[in-house]
VEXLOTI-62941 format. One line per field, with one value per residue (C-alpha): residue number from 1; chain; x, y, z. Coordinates in steps of 0.05 Angstrom, whole numbers, always signed. Example, Ala and Ser with C-alpha at 12.3 -4.5 7.8 and 13.67 -1.06 7.14 Angstrom:
REM residues 2
nr = [1; 2];
kette = [A; A];
east = [+246; +273];
north = [-90; -21];
up = [+156; +143];
***
This chain:
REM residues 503
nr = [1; 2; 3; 4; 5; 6; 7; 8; 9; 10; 11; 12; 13; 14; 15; 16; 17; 18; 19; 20; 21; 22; 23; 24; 25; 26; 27; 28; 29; 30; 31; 32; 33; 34; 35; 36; 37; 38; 39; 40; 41; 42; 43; 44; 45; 46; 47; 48; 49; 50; 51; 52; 53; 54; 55; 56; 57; 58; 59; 60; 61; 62; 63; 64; 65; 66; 67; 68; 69; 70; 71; 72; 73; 74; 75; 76; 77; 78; 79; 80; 81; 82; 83; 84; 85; 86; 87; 88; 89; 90; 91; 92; 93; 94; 95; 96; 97; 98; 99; 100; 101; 102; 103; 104; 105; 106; 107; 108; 109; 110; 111; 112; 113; 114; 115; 116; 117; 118; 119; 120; 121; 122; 123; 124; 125; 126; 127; 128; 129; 130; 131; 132; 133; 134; 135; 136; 137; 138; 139; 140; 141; 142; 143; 144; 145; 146; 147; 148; 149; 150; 151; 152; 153; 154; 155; 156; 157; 158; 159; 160; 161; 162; 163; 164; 165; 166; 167; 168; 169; 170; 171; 172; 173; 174; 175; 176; 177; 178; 179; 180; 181; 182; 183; 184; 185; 186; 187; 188; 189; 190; 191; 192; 193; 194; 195; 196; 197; 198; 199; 200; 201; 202; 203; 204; 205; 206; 207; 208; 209; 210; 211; 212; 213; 214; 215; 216; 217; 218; 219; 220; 221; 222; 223; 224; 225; 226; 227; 228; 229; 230; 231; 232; 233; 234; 235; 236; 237; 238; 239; 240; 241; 242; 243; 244; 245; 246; 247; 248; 249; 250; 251; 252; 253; 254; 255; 256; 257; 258; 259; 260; 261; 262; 263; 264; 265; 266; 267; 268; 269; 270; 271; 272; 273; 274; 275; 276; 277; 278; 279; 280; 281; 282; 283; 284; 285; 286; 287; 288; 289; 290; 291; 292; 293; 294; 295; 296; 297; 298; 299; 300; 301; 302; 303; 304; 305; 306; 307; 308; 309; 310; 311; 312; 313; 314; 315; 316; 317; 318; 319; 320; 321; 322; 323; 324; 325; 326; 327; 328; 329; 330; 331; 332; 333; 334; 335; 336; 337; 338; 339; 340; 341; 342; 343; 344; 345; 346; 347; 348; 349; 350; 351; 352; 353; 354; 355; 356; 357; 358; 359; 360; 361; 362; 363; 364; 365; 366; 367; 368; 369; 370; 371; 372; 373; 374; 375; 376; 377; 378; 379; 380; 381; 382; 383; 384; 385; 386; 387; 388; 389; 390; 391; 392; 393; 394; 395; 396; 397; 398; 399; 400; 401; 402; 403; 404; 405; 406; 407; 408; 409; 410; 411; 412; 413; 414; 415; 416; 417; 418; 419; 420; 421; 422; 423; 424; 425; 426; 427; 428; 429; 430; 431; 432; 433; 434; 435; 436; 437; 438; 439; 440; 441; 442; 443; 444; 445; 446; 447; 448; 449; 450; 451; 452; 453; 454; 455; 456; 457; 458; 459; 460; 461; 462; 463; 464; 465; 466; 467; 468; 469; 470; 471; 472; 473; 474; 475; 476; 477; 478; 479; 480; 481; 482; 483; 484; 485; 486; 487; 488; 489; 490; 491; 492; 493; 494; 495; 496; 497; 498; 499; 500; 501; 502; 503];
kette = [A; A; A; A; A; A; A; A; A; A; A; A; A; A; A; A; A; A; A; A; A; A; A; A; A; A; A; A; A; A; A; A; A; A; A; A; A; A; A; A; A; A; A; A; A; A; A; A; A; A; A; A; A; A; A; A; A; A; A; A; A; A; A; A; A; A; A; A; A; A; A; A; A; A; A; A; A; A; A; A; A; A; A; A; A; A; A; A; A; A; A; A; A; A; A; A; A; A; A; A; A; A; A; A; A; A; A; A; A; A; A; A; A; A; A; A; A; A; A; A; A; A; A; A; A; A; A; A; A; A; A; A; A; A; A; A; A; A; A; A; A; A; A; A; A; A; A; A; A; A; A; A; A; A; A; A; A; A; A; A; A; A; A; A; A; A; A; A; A; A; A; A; A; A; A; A; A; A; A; A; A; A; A; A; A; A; A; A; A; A; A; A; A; A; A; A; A; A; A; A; A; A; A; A; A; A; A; A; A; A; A; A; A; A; A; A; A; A; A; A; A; A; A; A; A; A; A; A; A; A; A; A; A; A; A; A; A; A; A; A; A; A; A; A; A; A; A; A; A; A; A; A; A; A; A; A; A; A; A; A; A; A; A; A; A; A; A; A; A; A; A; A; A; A; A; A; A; A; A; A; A; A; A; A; A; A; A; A; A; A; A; A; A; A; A; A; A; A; A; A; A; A; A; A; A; A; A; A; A; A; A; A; A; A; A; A; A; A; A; A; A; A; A; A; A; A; A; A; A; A; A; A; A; A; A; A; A; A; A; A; A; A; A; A; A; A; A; A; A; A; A; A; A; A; A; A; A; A; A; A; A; A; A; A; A; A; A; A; A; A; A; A; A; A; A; A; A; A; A; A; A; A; A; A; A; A; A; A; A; A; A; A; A; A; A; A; A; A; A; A; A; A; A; A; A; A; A; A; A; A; A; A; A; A; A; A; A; A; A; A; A; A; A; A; A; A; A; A; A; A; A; A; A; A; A; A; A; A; A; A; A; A; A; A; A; A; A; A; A; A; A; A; A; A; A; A; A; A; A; A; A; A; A; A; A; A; A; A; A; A; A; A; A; A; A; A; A; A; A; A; A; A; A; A; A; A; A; A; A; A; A; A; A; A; A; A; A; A; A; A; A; A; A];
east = [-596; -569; -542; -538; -474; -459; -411; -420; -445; -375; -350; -358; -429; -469; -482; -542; -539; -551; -554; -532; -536; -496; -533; -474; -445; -500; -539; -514; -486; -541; -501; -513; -457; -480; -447; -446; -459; -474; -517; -545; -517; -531; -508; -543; -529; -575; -560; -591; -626; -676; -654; -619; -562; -539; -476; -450; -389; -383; -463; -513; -588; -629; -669; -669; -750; -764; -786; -720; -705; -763; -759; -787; -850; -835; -762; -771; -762; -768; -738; -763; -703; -697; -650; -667; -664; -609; -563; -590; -571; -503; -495; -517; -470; -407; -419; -434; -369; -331; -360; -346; -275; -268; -311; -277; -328; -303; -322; -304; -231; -227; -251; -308; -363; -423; -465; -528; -492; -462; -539; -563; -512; -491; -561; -567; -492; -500; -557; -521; -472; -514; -556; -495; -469; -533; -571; -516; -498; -568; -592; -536; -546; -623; -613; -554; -606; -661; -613; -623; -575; -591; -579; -597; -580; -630; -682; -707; -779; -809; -748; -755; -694; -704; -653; -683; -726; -713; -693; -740; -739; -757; -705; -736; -689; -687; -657; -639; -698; -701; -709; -681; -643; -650; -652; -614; -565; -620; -619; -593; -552; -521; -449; -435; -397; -340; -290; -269; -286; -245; -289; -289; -216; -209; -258; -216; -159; -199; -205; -130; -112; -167; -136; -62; -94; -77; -123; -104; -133; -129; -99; -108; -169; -216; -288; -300; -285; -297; -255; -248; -276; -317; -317; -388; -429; -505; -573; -635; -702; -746; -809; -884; -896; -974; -1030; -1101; -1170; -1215; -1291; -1288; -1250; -1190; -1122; -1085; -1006; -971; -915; -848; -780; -733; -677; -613; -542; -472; -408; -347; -385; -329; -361; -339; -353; -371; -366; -394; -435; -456; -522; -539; -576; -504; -457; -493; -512; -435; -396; -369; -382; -325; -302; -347; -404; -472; -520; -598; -627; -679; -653; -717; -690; -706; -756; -711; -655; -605; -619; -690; -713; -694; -718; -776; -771; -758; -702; -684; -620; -566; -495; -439; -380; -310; -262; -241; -201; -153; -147; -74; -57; +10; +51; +42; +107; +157; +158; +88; +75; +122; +83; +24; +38; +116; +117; +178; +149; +75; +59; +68; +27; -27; -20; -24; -92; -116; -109; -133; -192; -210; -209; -245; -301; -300; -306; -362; -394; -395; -412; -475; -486; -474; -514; -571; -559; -566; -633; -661; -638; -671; -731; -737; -738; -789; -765; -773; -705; -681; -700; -637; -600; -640; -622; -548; -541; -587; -523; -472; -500; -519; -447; -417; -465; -444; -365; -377; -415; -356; -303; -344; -337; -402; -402; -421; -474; -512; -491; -542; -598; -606; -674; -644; -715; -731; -665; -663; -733; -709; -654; -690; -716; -645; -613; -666; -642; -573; -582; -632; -571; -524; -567; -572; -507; -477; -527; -500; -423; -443; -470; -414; -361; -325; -281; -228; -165; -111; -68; -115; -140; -70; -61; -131; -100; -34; -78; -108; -39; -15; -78; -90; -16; -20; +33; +12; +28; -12; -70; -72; -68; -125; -166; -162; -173; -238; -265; -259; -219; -273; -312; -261; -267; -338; -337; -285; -327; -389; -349; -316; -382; -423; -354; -359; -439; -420; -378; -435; -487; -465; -466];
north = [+166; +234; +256; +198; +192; +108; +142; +152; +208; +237; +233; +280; +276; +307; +382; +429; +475; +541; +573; +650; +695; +749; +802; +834; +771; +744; +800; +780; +711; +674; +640; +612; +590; +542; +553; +499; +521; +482; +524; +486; +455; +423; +381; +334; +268; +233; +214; +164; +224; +215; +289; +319; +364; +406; +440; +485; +515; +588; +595; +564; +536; +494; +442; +388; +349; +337; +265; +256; +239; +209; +152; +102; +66; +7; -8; +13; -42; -45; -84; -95; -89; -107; -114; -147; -105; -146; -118; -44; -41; -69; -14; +42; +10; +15; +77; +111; +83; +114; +181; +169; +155; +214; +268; +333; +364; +418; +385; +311; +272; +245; +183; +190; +224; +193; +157; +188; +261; +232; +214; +276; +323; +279; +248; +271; +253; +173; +164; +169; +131; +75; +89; +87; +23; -16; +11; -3; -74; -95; -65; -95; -173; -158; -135; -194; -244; -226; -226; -143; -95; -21; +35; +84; +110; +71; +118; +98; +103; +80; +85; +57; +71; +76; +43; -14; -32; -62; -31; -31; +10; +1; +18; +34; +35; +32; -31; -43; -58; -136; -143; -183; -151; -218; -192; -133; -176; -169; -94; -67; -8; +19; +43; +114; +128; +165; +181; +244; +284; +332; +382; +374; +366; +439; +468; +461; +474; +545; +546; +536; +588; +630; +637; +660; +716; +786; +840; +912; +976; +996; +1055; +1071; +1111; +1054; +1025; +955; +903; +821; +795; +860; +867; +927; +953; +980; +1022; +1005; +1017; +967; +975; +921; +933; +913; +855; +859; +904; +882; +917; +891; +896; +969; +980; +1007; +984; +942; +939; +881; +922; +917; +896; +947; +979; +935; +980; +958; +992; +958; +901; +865; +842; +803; +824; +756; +711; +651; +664; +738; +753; +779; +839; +859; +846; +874; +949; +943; +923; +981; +1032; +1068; +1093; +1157; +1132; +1121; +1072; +1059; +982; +929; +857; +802; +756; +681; +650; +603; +643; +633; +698; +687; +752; +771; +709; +726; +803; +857; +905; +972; +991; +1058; +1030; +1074; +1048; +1068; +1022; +973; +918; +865; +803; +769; +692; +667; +628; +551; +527; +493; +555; +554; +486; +476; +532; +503; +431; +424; +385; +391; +408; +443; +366; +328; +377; +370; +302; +308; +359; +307; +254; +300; +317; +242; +215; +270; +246; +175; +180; +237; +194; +126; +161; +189; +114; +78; +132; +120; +46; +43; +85; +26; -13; +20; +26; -60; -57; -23; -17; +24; +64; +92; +155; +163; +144; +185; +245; +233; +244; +302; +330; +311; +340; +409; +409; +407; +461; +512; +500; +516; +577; +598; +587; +638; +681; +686; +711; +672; +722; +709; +637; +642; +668; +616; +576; +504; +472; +487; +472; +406; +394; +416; +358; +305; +257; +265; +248; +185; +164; +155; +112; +65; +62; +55; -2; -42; -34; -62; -122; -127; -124; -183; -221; -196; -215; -148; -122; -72; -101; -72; -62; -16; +21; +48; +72; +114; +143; +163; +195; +235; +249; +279; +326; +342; +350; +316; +267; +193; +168; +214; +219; +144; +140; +197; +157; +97; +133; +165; +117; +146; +94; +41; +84; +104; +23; +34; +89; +52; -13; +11; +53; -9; -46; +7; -3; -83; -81; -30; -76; -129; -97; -57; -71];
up = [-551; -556; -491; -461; -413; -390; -347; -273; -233; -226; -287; -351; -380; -436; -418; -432; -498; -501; -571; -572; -630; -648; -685; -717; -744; -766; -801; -864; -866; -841; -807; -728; -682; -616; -550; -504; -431; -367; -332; -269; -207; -153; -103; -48; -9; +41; +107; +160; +195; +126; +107; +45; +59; +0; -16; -74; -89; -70; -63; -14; -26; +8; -13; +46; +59; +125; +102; +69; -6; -50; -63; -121; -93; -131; -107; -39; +10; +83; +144; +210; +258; +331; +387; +453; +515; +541; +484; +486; +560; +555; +497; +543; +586; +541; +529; +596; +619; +573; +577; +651; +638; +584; +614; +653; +699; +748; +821; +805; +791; +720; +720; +775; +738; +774; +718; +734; +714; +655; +638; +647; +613; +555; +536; +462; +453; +491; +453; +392; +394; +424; +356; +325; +350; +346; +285; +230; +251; +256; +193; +157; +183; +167; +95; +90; +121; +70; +11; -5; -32; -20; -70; -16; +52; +96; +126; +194; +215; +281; +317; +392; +429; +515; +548; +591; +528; +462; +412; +348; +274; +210; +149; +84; +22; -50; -93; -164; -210; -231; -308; -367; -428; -469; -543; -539; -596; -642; -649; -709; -725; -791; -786; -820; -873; -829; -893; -889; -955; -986; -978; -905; -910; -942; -889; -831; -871; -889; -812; -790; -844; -825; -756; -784; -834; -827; -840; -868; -887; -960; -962; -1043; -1066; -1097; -1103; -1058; -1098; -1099; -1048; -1000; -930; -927; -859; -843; -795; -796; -769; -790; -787; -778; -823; -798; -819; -839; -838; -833; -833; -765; -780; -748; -811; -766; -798; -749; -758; -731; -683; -708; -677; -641; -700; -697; -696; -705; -716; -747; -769; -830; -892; -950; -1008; -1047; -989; -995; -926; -954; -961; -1042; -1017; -980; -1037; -1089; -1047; -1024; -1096; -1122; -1064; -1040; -968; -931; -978; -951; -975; -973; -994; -960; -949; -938; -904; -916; -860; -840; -834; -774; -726; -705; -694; -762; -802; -859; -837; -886; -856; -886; -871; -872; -877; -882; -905; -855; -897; -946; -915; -944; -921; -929; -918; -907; -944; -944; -926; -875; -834; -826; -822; -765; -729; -725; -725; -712; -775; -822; -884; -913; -943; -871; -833; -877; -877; -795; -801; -842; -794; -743; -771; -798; -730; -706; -752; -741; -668; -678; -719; -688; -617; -653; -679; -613; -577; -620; -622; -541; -553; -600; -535; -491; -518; -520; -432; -387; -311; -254; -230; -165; -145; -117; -173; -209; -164; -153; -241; -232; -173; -230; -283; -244; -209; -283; -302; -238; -247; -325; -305; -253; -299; -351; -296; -266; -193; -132; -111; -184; -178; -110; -150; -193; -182; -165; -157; -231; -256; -224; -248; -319; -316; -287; -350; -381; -315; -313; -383; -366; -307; -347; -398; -350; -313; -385; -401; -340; -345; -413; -397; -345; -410; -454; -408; -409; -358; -346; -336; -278; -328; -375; -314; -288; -366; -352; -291; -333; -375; -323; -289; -352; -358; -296; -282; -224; -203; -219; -147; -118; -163; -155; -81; -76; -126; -82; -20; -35; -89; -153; -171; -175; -204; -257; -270; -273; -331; -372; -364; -393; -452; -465; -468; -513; -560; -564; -568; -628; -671; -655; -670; -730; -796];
***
């Protein structure tokens, strides 16, 4: 189930991926690089007043309905809640007296505010609390009494509230789906071969060394040769791509792309990611000399716009460029690893990288082994649940955007409807997931010990930099902490339904 995210709404989850091109770098090495960038946000909670009130870091939007949050037809539930007059009018009572008590209006001693003036001037703020005090018990002894547990903020309809009369509303709410997961130990799922190759092994190797190469103008009057960098200036054009005769006999040319330009663009000459066309126009050419030649390009070929095209291009060449590696040894290896010695930090990269594999790897499998799971149980989920993974996923998406740099006045023109819309049947994924795999962890027995959870929250002191103490002490105060059970409860349960399921 690619994607998916067991974890809950305020925790890290799978983000939205944008794939940008670079024409330069990709003109002749075919080669296309993904970015990963959160791009939406949102953020909305529901209140008893039925209405959705949004907030965004740095940018404002509304998207509040005046009937409140939707919610799923088939888990709504409703309650039928009264109080007796008797009860409403000793809570008008309570109430009154204290505004009374509380109230300073010039003309009268504290303490002797008549009650029919504290009626009058304070009605919106009595009736209130009288809601206040009245609603919240009653709706909670009628949900306990009826054996319901709301996922949702109650929304009240047909609220009766006069004082002298009883009080009467109805509360409608969502509730978790019923359903059964029995035969989820039947699914099957092959584990992946997650040894690290040597191959794969000498790529990121290429990679680290990659990083500590210097680059250097040739200085000596000579032809490009296998191995150099030839430093280029460019213009392409991108050819029509067919002509064809219409019954007028007019000829009909397909329009072609806008030229492509680039200036300093480094190419190496017999790279393994060079394109033919580019090695064999640029082998033996020397600096100041210009060059004419056509490169097809295959049709599945990274850069879109240039795929199964025929460009002609003028390259100039500015320079021939050396590339230079540094030596392999204890100096270098304790740079970029603090090891002691060339053999133990490759050792270390390989261990690095090997882990980095497996745990690739068998995230892909369980991912796609909690899809096969998935896919065994139909239920309805709540809307709201539903909505508050669409907020997490869109708050991600607007911090990632911020931290790129993007400006709070762009951040406002953003079209939140359609990027919520755009995230909902992902965000619905997870929470089915997330509902299966805590009826599974039930089944499975799995918790998350005290113990294991105050590791987590070292974990997140030492990242966050935060002290421990009061990380902890915030965690517990707002929450998170239970929730940080939560997360670990259901990554712990993918990871034993894993090594039970796989084989």
């Amino acid at each position: 189930m690619e994607g998916t995210d067991l974890n809950s709404t305020d925790s890290k989850e799978t983000n939205e991926t944008v794939t940008e091109t670079s024409g330069e770098g990709q003109l002749v090495t075919g080669v296309v690089e993904d970015h990963e960038h959160d791009h939406e946000h949102g953020h909305n909670h529901s209140h008893e007043d039925g209405h959705d009130h949004s907030h965004e870091h740095d940018h404002e939007h509304d998207h509040s309905q005046e009937q409140g949050p939707s919610l799923n037809p088939l888990l709504t539930r409703e309650v039928a809640v009264e109080a007796p007059v008797e009860d409403v009018a000793k809570a008008f009572k309570t109430v009154i007296k204290r505004y009374q008590k509380l109230a300073r209006i010039p003309g009268f001693r504290a303490g002797k505010v008549p009650e029919s003036l504290v009626r009058t001037r304070f009605a919106r703020e009595v009736r209130e609390e009288v809601l206040q005090a009245l609603v919240s018990e009653r709706f909670r002894k009628a949900i306990v009494e009826q054996k319901l547990q709301p996922v949702s903020e109650p929304q009240l309809l047909d609220l009766q509230l006069t004082d002298g009369q009883p009080l009467r509303f109805k509360a409608a709410f969502e509730v978790l789906p019923e359903f059964d997961v029995a035969g989820y130990e039947t699914v099957r799922v092959e584990k992946p071969q997650t040894d690290l190759t040597e191959e794969e092994f000498e790529a990121e190797l290429g990679y680290v060394l990659e990083s500590q190469a210097v680059v250097e103008t040739v200085e000596e009057e000579r032809a490009l040769a296998e191995g150099d960098w030839a430093e280029i200036q460019f213009r392409g054009e991108i050819k029509p791509l067919a002509q064809t005769v219409t019954e007028e006999g007019v000829t009909s040319t397909t329009p072609a792309e806008e030229p492509i330009s680039g200036d300093d663009v480094l190419i190496e000459i017999g790279g393994k990611n060079t394109l033919a066309a580019f090695n064999d126009a640029l082998r033996g050419s020397k600096v100041g000399q210009e060059l004419k030649f056509e490169v097809e390009y295959p049709a599945d070929f990274g850069e879109k716009k240039l795929a199964g095209q025929m460009v002609g291009y003028d390259v100039t060449v500015k320079a021939i460029k050396k590339k230079t590696f540094p030596e392999r040894d204890a100096e270098l290896a304790k740079q970029l690893g603090n090891s002691e010695s060339w053999e133990d930090f490759e050792k270390l990269l390989r261990e690095r990288v090997g882990t980095r594999k497996r745990e690739a790897m068998e995230a892909n499998a369980r991912n796609k082994m909690l899809d096969d799971v998935m896919g065994r149980f139909e239920f309805p989920v709540p809307e709201t649940l539903v909505q508050q993974r669409v907020d997490a996923r869109l708050d991600r998406g607007l911090r990632a955007l911020a931290q790129q740099g993007m400006k709070a006045e762009d951040m406002r023109k953003l079209d939140f409807v359609r990027l919520r819309a755009a995230q909902r049947d992902q965000a619905e994924r997870e929470v089915r997931a997330t509902l299966i795999v805590d009826r599974i962890a039930v089944i499975e027995g799995v918790t998350v010990s005290d113990e294991e959870l105050n590791q987590e929250v070292m974990l997140l002191s030492m990242q966050t930099r935060e002290p421990y103490e009061a990380l902890r002490e915030r965690l517990v105060k707002d929450g998170g902490i239970e929730r940080l059970r939560e997360e670990m409860r259901r990554d712990k349960t993918s990871r034993v339904l894993y090594e039970k399921l796989a084989s």
